[in-house]
Structure formats: structure tokens, C-alpha cells
C-alpha positions as CSV (number, residue, x, y, z in Angstrom):
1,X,-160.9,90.6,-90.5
2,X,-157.4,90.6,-91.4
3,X,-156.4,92.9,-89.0
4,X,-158.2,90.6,-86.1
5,X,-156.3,88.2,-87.2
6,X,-153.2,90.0,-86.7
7,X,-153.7,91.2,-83.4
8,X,-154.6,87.7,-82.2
9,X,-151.3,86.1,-83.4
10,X,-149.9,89.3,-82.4
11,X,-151.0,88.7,-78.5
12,X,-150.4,85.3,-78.7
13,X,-146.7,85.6,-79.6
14,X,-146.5,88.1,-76.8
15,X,-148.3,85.6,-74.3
16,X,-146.9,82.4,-75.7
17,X,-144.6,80.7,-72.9
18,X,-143.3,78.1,-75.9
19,X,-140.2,79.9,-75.8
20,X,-136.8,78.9,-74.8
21,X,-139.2,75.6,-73.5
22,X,-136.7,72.6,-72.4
23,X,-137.9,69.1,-73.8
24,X,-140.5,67.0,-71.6
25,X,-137.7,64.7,-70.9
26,X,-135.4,67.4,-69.7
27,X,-138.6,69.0,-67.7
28,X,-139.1,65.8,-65.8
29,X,-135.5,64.7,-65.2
30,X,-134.7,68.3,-63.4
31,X,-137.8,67.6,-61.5
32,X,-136.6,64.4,-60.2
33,X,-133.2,65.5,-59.8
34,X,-134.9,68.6,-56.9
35,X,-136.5,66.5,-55.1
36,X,-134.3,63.6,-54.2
37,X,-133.0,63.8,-50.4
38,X,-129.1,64.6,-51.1
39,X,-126.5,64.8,-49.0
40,X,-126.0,68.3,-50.5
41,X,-129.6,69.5,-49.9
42,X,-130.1,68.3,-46.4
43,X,-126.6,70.8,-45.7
44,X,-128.0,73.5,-47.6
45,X,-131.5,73.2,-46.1
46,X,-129.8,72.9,-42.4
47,X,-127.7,75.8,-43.0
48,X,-130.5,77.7,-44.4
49,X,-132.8,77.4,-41.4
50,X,-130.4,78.3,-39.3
51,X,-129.4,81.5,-41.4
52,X,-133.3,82.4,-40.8
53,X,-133.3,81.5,-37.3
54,X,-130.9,84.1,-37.0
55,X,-132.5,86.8,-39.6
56,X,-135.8,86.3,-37.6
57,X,-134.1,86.9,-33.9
58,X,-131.8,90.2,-35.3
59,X,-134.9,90.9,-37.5
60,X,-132.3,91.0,-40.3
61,X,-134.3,91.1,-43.8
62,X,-131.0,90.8,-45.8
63,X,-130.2,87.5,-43.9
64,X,-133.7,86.3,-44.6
65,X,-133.5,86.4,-48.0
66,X,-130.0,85.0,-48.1
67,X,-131.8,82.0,-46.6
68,X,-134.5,81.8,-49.0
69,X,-131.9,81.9,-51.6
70,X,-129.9,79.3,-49.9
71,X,-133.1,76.3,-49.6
72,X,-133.6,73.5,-51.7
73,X,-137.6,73.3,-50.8
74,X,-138.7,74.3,-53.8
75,X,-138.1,72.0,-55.7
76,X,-140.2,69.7,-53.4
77,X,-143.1,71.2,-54.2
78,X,-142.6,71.3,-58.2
79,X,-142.1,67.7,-57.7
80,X,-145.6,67.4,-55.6
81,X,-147.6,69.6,-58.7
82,X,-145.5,67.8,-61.6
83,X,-147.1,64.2,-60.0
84,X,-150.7,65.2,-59.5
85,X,-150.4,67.0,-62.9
86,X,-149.0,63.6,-64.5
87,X,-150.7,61.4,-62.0
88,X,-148.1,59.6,-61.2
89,X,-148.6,58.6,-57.7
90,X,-145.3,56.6,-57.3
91,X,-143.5,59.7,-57.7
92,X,-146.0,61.6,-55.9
93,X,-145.4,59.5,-52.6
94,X,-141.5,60.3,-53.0
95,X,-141.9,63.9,-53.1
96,X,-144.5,63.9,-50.3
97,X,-142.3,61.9,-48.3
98,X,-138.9,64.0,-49.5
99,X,-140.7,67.1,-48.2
100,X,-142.2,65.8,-45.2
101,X,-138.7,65.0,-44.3
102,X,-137.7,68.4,-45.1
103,X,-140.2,69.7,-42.5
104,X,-139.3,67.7,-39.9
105,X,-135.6,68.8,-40.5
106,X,-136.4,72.5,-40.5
107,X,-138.6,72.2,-37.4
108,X,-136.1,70.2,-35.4
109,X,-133.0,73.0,-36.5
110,X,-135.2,76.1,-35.3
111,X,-136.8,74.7,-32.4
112,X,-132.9,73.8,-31.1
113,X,-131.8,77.1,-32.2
114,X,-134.8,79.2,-30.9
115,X,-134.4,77.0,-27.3
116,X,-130.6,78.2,-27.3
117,X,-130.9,81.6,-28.3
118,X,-130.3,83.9,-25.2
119,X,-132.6,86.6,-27.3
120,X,-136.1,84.9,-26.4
121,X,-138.6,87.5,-27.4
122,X,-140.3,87.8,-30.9
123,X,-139.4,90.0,-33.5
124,X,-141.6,92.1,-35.8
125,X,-139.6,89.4,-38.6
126,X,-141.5,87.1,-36.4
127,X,-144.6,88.6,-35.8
128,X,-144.5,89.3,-39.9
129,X,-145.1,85.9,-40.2
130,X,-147.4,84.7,-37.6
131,X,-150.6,85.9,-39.6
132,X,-150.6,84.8,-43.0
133,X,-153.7,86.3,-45.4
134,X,-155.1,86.2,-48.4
135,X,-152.5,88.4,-50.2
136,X,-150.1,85.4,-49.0
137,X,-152.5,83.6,-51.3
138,X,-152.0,85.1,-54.2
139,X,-148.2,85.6,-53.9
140,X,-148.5,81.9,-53.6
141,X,-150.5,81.5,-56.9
142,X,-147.9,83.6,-59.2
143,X,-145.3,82.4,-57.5
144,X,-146.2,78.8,-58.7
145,X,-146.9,80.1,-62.0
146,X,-143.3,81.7,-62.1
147,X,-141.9,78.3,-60.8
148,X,-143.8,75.7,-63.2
149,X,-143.1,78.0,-66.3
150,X,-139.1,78.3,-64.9
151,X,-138.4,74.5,-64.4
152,X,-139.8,74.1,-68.1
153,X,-137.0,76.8,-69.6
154,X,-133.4,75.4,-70.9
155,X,-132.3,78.3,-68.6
156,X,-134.2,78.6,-65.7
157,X,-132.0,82.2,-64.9
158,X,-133.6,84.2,-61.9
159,X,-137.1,82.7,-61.7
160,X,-136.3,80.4,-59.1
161,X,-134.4,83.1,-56.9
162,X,-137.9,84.8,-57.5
163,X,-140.2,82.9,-56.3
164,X,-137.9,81.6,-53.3
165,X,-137.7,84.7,-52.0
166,X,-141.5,86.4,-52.7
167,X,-142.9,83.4,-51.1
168,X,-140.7,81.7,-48.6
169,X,-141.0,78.8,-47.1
170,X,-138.5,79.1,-44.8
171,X,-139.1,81.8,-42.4
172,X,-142.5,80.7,-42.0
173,X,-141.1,76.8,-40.7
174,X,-138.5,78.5,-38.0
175,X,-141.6,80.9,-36.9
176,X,-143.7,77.2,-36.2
177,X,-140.1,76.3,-34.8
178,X,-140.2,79.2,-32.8
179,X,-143.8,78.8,-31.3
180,X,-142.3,75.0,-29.7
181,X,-139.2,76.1,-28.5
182,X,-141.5,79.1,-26.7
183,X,-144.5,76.7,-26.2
184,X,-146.7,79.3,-28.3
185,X,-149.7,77.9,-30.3
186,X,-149.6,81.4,-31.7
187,X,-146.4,81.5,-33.9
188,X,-146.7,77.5,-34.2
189,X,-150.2,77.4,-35.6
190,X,-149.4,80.8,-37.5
191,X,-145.9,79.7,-38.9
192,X,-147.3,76.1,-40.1
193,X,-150.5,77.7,-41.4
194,X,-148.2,80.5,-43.3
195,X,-145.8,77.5,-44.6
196,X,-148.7,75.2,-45.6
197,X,-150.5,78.3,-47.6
198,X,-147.5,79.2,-50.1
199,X,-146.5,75.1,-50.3
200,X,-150.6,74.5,-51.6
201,X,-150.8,77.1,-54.0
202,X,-147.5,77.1,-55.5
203,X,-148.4,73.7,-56.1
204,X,-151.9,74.4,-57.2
205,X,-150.6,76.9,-60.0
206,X,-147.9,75.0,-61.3
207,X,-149.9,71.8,-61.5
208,X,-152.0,74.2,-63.8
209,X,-148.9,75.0,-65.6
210,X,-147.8,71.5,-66.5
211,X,-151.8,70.9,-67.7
212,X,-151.3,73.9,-70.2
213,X,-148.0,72.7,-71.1
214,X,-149.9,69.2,-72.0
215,X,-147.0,67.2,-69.9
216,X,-146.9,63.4,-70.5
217,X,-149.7,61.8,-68.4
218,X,-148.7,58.3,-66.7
219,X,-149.3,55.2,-68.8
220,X,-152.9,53.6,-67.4
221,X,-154.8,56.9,-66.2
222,X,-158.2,57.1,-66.0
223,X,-160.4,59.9,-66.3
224,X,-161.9,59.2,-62.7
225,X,-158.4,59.2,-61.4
226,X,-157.8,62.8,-63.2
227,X,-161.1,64.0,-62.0
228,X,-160.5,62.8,-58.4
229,X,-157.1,64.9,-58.2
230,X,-159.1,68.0,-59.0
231,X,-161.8,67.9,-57.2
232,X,-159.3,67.2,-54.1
233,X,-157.3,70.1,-55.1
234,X,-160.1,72.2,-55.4
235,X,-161.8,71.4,-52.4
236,X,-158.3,71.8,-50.0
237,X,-157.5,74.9,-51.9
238,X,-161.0,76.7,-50.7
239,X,-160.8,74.9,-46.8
240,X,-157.2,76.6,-46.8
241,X,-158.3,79.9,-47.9
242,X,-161.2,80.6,-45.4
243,X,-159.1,81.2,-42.6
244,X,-156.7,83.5,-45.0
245,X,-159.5,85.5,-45.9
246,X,-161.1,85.9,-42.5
247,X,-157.5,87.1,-41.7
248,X,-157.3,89.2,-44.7
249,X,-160.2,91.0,-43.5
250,X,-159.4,91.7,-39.8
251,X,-156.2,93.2,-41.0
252,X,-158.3,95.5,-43.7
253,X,-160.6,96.4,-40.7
254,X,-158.0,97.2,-38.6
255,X,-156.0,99.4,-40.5
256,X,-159.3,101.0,-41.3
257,X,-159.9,101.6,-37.7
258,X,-155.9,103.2,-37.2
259,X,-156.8,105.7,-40.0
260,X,-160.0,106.1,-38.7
261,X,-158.7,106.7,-35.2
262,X,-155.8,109.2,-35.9
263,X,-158.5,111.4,-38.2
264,X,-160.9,111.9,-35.5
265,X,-157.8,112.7,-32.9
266,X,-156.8,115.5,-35.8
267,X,-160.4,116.6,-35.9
268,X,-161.6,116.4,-32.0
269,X,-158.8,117.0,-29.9
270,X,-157.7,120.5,-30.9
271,X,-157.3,121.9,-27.3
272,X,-155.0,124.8,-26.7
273,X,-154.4,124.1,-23.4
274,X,-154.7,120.1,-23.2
275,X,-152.1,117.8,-25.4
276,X,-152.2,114.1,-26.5
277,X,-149.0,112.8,-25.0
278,X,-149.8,108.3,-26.6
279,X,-152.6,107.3,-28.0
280,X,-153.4,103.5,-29.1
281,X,-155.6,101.0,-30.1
282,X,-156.7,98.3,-28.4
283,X,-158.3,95.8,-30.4
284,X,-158.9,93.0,-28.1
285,X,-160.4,95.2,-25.7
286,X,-161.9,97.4,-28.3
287,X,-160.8,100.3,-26.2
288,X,-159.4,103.7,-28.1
289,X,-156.9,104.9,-25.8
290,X,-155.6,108.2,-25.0
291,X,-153.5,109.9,-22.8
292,X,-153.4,114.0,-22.1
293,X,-151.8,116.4,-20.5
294,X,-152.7,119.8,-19.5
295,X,-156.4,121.0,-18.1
296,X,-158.5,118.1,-17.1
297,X,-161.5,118.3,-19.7
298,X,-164.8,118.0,-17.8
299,X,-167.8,115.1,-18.0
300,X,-169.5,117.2,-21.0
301,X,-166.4,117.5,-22.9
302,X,-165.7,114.0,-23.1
303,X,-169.5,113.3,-23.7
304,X,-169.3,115.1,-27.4
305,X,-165.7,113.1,-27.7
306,X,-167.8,110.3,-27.3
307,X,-170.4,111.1,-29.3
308,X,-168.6,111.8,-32.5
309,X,-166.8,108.5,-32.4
310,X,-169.5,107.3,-34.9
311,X,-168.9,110.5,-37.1
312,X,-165.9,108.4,-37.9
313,X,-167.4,105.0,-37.8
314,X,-165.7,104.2,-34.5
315,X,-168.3,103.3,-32.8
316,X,-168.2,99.8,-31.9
317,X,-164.8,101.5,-30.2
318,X,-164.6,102.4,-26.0
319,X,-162.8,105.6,-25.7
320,X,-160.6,105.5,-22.9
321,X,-159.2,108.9,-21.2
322,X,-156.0,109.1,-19.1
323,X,-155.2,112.7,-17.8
324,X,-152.8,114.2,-16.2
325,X,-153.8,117.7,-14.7
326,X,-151.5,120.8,-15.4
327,X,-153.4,123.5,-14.3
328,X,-151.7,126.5,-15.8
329,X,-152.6,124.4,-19.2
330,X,-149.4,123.0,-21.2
331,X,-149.2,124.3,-25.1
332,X,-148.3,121.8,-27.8
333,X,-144.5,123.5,-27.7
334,X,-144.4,122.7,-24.6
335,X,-145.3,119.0,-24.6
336,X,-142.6,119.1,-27.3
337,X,-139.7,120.7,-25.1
338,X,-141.0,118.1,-22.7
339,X,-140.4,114.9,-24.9
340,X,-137.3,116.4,-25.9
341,X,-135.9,117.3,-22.5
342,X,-136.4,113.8,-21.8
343,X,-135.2,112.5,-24.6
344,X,-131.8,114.1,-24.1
345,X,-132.2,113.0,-20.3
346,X,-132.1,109.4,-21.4
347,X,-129.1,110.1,-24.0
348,X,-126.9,111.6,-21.3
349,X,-127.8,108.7,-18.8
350,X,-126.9,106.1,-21.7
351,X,-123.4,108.6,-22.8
352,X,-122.8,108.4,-19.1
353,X,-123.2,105.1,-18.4
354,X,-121.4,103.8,-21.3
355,X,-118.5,106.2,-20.7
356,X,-118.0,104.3,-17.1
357,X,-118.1,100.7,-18.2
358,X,-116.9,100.7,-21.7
359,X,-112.9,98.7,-21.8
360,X,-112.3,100.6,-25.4
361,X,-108.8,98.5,-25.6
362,X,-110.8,95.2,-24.7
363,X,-113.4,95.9,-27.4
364,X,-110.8,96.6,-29.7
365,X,-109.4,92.8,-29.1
366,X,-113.2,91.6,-29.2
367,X,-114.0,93.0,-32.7
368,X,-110.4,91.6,-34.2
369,X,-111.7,88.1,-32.7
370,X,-115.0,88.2,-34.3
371,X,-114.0,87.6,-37.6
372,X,-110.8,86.3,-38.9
373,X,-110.6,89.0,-42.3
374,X,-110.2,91.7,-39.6
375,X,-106.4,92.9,-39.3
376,X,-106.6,95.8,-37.4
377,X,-109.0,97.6,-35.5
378,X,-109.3,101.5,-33.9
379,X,-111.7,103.2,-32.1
380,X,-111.9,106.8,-31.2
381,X,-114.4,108.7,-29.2
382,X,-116.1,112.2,-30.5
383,X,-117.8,114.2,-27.7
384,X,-119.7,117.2,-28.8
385,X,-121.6,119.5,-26.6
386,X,-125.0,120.2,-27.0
387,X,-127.8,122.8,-25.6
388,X,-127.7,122.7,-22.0
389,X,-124.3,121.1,-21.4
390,X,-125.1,118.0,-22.6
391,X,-122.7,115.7,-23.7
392,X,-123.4,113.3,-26.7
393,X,-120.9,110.8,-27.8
394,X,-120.0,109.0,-30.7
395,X,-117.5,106.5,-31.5
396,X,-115.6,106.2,-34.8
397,X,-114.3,102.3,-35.3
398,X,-111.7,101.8,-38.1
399,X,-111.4,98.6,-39.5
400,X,-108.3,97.2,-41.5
401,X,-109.4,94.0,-43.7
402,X,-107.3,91.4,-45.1
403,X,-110.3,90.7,-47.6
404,X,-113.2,92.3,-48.1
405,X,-116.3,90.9,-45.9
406,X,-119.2,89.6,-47.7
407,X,-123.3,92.0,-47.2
408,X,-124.2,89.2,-43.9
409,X,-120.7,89.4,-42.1
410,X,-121.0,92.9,-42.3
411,X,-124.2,93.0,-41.0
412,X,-123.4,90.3,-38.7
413,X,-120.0,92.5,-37.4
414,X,-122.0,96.1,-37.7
415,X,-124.8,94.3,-35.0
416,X,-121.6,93.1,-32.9
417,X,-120.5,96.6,-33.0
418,X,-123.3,98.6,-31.8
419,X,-124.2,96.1,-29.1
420,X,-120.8,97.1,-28.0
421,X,-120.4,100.5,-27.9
422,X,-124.3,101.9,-29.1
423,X,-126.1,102.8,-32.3
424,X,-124.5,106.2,-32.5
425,X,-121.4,104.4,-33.6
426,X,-120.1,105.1,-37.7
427,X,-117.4,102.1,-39.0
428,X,-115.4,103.1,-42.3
429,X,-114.1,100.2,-43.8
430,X,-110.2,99.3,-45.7
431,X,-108.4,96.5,-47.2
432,X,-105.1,96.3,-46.3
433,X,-102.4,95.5,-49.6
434,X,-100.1,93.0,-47.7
């Protein structure tokens, strides 16, 4: 008995979240204090957005994270689950109103940005965001958790960089942004619907929190009042999550199907004299498609192709042939000499090219200009000769800093770069001592 005892104080020191806990009064005034609309937090939240604006267009992680870093929305939504956990509904209608603001200043910034942008087609940054799921759900969830249980700590340390950046609310608002400036339902619907997910259940966690932590309830409550925030919490949280999990599940199914897909091409299409040159899958035509090369295989052939699609549960699937005839056959070696004869085709084009256009003093002058911490800049050009006389450049740039450049203006200048003078460019990096 005494040892049950022991393990169950044992556990709940190990669980207990009393530690390092701020006073109520503290809890509520830092609260207050994130959601009021500041001078300061409109900047921040301007200059975030646009920061992810441009993360999402160069498909830049590191600059989307920056952003998340940089927003003040968080503190928004604490404010939103610390009123319906209190039920205070004065202070609810100034958060609600605080954030709504928010929104409308994060749509307008990407929508201007996106309209402006001379790079107009979506990312995969983009397109990350464009279908949220349930696993966007349950980021959400212990991301509140994190966030209620970090605004109630003297030190809130890291646990708001956390949960900024594993849920972001940012990228999701410029996707929405995107989808107007582009006039696509798509990444509007998507990015609002992505946005509206993490801002729910953050707040539906940490209004659980601030139960647990038995916050001070607002003078004159009533039980139906309490009762009534619930049930509406409840019953928004589960009309939010059926799309997610409808969502969820095409993306299971359709990963299910790639798998699916490439084992049966590993299986079925062993020819020695025919190759698979692309093969793809075409969900919204539910079409399995496949291109080859090499002897044309015959009606009977592709009969027993089709018929052992459902050997691999494909067969919902149309399978879709493309040949190319090669009558002497074409080996697997030879498909890859192929690709790699072409491959080295289109470098020489692109060395060639670039070798007849490029203004190597004029660059020089553009990369000083981009950023004012650059002193000095050189750039010299390595050709080596490969197999069949073909010449593959690259360019060495030398830098000369009068400060060091912080991880986004190097990304930022190393982009500038390469649009320049190609990815097959390496930059080394010094600080000058003057």
C-alpha cells in the first residue's frame, strides 16, 4: 500500500505543471498585455507577413519560420481561450475584435504583396498549406496545451517560439492572401480553413488549461452560461474537424495508392527489352500512367498488366500505356545512357548560353548593390571538361563583408546569386578588419 502511495505522489510530481507557475494576477495581466492592438504589434505583424509572403514565393523554410517567430498572433488567441475559460465576455469581444483585425491586416499585406510579385505561380511552401488535415489538428491541440501552460510560467523561455512555429498562423493567412491576389478558391478556402483549424484548437486546449489551472471565473457566472460555452466549443470543434479528417484520409489513401503503384511497377514490368521512361498517378482521372520505351508489348500483354492491378489493390485505378517503339529493344543501360546524354545536352545548352550573355563585371557591381555589408566582390569562372568534350562551368564568387550577414540575408543574397549566374555557383564568405 505504501509503495502505491509512493508511486502516485511519485507521478504526480513528475506530471504536476504547479511549478515555476506565475500568480493568477500576473497570468491575466500578460494576457491582456498580448492582445491589445499596439503600435508595436501591428509593425511586427506587417513585417511578419510580408517576411512569409516572401518564404512562401522562394519556398524558403528558414524565412518561414523567421516569420512565425516574428508575429504577435498568438497571443490573440490565448486571450480568446483565457475569456471563454473565465467567461468574461467583455474581454472576450476585445480579443475577438483584436484578432479579427489582425486577419484583415494579414490578408490585405499578402494579397498586395502576392498581386506585385513578378513570381506568380505556387510553391510547394504553398501548396504545403493549401490542404490542412487532421494531423494539423492535433498539432493544434498540443500546441495550445504548450501555450496555456507557457503564459502561466514566471519565465515563459521557448514555449512560445514553440508553438509559433509548429503551428503557424501565418503562412496559412498569406496562402488565403494568395488565393485573392490569384482569384483561387483553392489556396483561399485552403489557407483560411488551415488558419482557422490551428486558431480553434489552440484555443480549445488552452481554454482546458486555464479550467485545470482553476483560473478566477468572472464575478456573476452562471452555470448555464458555463455550460453554454462548452457545448459551443464542443459542437464547432467536431463541424471543424470533419472536413480535416475527410482530408486526412484522402492523403492516407493516396500515399497508399503511390506505394501501391510503384510495387506493382517493380513486380510487373520487368521487361528486358521494354523500359519505363515516367510513370504517374493521376488521381482526378484515376488513371495510372506509364510511359515505355523499347518493343511495343502486345494486347495480351497489357491484358495480364491489367489484370494484376487488383493483386495490388489498384483496381479502382485505369492503367494507361504510352509507347514508344524501338525495335531492336532498348536495355535498362541504355535508357540510362539516354537520360544522361540528355541530361548533359541541356547542361551544355545552359553553360553555353550563359557563357554568351553573362556581363561578369556588371554582376560583380549588382551583388555589391544588393546589400550594403558587402565590400568587395570577385568572381571567377572554372571550366572542366567532361566525357565527350563537354564543357561544364562553375563560378567561384568571393565576398568581402564589412559585418557579418545575418541566416535570411544570406539566403536572401545566395538566391540573388544563383539567379545570376546558375546553381552550380559556390560563395566563400570574409570579414574584412578595416
Amino acid at each position: 500500500m505504501k509503495t502505491k502511495e509512493n508511486l502516485k505522489e511519485f507521478f504526480k510530481d513528475v506530471f504536476s505543471i504547479e511549478e515555476n507557475r506565475a500568480t493568477k494576477a500576473d497570468v491575466k495581466a500578460n494576457i491582456i498585455s498580448a492582445t491589445k492592438l499596439k503600435g508595436t504589434n501591428m509593425c511586427l505583424l506587417i513585417l511578419a507577413i510580408m517576411i512569409s509572403c516572401v518564404g512562401l514565393n522562394m519556398d524558403s523554410s528558414t524565412v518561414l519560420i523567421g516569420a512565425m517567430l516574428i508575429s504577435p498572433m498568438l497571443g490573440g488567441i490565448i486571450g480568446i481561450a483565457y475569456s471563454l475559460a473565465t467567461g468574461d465576455f467583455r474581454f472576450f469581444r476585445r480579443a475577438f475584435v483584436a484578432l479579427l483585425i489582425e486577419m484583415a491586416i494579414a490578408l490585405i499585406t499578402s494579397t498586395i504583396y502576392f498581386i506585385i510579385s513578378p513570381i506568380s505561380s505556387p510553391s510547394e511552401a504553398l501548396n504545403t498549406y493549401m490542404r490542412p488535415s487532421v494531423w494539423d489538428v492535433l498539432i493544434a491541440l498540443a500546441g495550445g496545451l504548450a501555450g496555456g501552460i507557457g503564459v502561466t510560467r514566471k519565465d515563459k523561455g521557448t514555449i512560445w517560439v514553440g508553438v509559433a512555429i509548429a503551428t503557424g498562423f501565418i503562412p496559412p493567412l498569406c496562402t488565403a492572401g494568395y488565393g485573392i491576389a490569384t482569384m483561387s478558391s483553392v489556396y483561399l478556402l485552403g489557407g483560411f480553413y488551415a488558419f482557422f483549424i490551428n486558431a480553434l484548437y489552440i484555443c480549445v486546449s488552452a481554454v482546458i488549461v486555464f479550467k485545470v489551472m482553476k483560473m478566477p471565473k468572472r464575478k456573476g457566472e452562471t452555470k448555464a452560461e458555463e455550460v453554454s460555452i462548452k457545448l459551443n466549443l464542443i459542437l464547432v470543434s467536431i463541424i471543424t474537424l470533419i472536413p480535416s479528417i475527410l482530408i486526412g484520409y484522402q492523403i492516407v489513401t493516396e500515399n497508399l495508392t503511390e506505394n501501391n503503384f510503384q510495387k506493382y511497377l517493380a513486380d510487373k514490368f520487368n521487361f528486358s527489352e521494354t523500359q519505363i521512361v515516367k510513370s504517374d498517378v493521376d488521381f482526378k482521372n484515376n488513371e495510372l500512367e506509364v510511359s515505355l520505351i523499347g518493343k511495343i508489348l502486345d494486347k495480351t500483354q497489357i491484358a495480364r498488366l491489367t489484370s494484376e492491378l487488383k493483386n495490388y489493390h489498384l483496381e479502382q485505378m485505369n492503367l494507361k500505356i504510352t509507347q514508344t517503339e524501338f525495335q531492336a529493344g532498348v536495355s535498362k543501360a541504355e535508357i540510362e545512357k539516354i537520360i544522361q546524354e540528355q541530361l548533359n545536352a541541356k547542361q551544355k545548352n545552359t553553360t553555353t548560353s550563359s557563357n554568351i550573355s553573362l556581363d561578369i563585371e556588371q554582376i560583380k557591381i549588382d551583388i555589391k548593390q544588393f546589400n550594403s555589408k558587402i565590400a568587395d566582390c570577385n568572381i571567377t569562372n572554372n571550366k572542366t571538361v567532361l566525357d565527350d568534350n563537354i564543357t561544364n562551368t562553375q563560378y567561384l564568387v568571393t565576398l568581402t563583408l564589412y559585418e557579418n550577414l545575418s541566416t535570411s540575408e544570406y539566403d536572401d543574397l545566395q538566391n540573388y546569386i544563383q539567379n545570376k549566374l546558375g546553381t552550380n555557383t559556390v560563395i566563400t564568405v570574409s570579414t574584412t578588419n578595416t
